[in-house]
C-alpha positions in Angstrom: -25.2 8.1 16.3 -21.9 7.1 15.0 -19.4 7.6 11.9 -16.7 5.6 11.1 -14.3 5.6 8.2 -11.9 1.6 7.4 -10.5 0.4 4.6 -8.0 -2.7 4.1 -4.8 -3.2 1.6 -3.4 -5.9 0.0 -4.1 -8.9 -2.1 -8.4 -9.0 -2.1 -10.3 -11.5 -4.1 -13.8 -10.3 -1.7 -16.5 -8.0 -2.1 -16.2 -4.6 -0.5 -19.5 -4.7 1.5 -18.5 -8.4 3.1 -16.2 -7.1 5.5 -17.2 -5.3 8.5 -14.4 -4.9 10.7 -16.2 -2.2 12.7 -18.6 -4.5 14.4 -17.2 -4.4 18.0 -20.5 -3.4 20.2 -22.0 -5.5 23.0 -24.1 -7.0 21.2 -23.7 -8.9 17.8 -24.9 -7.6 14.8 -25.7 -10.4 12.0 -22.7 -10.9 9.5 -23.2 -9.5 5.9 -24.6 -12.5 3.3 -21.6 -13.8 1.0 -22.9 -15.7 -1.3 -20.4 -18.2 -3.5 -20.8 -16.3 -7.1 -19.4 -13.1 -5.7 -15.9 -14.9 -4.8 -13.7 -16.4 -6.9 -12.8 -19.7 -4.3 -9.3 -19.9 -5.8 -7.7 -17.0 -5.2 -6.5 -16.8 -1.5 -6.3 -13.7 0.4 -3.6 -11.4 2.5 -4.5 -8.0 3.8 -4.1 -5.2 6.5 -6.9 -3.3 7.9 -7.7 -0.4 9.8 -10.0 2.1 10.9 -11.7 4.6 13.3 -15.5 5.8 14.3 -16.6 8.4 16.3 -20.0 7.8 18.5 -22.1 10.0 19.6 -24.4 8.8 22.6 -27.4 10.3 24.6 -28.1 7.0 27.1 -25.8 4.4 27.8 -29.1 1.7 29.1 -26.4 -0.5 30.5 -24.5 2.5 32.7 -27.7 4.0 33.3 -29.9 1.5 34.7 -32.5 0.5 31.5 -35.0 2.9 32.3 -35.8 1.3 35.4 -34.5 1.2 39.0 -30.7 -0.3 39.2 -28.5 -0.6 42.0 -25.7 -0.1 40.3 -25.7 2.6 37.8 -23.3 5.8 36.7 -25.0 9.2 36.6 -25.4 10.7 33.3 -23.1 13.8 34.0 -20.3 11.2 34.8 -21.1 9.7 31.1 -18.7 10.8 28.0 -21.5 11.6 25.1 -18.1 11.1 22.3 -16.4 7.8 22.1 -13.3 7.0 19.8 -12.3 4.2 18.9 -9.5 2.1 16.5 -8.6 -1.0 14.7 -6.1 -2.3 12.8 -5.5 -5.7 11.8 -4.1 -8.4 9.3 -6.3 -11.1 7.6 -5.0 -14.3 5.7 -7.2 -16.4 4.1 -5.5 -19.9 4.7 -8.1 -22.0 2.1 -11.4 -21.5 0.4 -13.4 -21.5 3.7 -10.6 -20.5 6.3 -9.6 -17.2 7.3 -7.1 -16.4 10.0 -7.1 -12.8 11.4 -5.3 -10.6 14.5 -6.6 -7.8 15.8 -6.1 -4.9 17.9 -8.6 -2.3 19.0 -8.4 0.6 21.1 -11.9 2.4 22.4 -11.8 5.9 24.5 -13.0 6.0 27.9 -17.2 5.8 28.8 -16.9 7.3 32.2 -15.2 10.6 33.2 -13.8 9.6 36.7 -13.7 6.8 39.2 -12.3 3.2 38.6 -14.1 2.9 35.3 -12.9 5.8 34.0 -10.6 3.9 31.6 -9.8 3.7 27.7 -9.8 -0.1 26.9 -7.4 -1.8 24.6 -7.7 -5.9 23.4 -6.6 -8.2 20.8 -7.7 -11.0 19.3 -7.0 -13.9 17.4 -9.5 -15.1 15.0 -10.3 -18.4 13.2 -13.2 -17.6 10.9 -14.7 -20.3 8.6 -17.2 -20.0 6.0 -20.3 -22.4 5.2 
């Protein structure tokens, strides 16, 4: 389970529901359908972003072996159940299909002790283009 809360300021030409800045899991999630009637292709973009979620877990499958035997697994008592994490971020959209963002994102530790018992923080540059 998981709740989150992001919003983003500054000059914004896009829909409200086409920006997902949340989507940071180990697995990608598809990307929210923009279609070209919802945004006006002349009006360029600059905003900051930023957000948190909180997440709630019961089995981590890759820690804990997928339900199966694993050599390499963490027990579930070394597990945290609540995860935090953060974002914040700038986005400039450069051209109709070209969008330039950075971002930084923070996540709370997974494991309670040991060498992976670690909050992460990463950043990113991203080139995004729209077809």
């Amino acid at each position: 389970a998981s709740a989150g809360l992001s919003a983003r300021w500054g000059r914004i030409s896009t829909p409200w529901w086409s920006f997902a800045p949340e989507r940071a899991e180990y697995t990608l999630e598809p990307a929210p359908v923009v279609g070209g009637g919802d945004i006006r292709r002349d009006t360029r973009e600059l905003y900051a972003w930023a957000g948190v979620r909180l997440r709630a877990r019961a089995y981590n499958a890759l820690l804990q072996g997928q339900f199966r035997d694993s050599t390499v697994t963490v027990p579930s008592g070394e597990l945290e159940r609540l995860i935090g994490e953060a974002w914040v971020g700038v986005t400039w959209q450069m051209s109709a299909d070209y969008r330039l963002s950075y971002v930084l994102r923070y996540q709370s530790r997974e494991i309670e002790r040991g060498p992976g018992a670690r909050s992460l923080v990463w950043g990113g540059l991203l080139l995004t283009r729209d077809l």
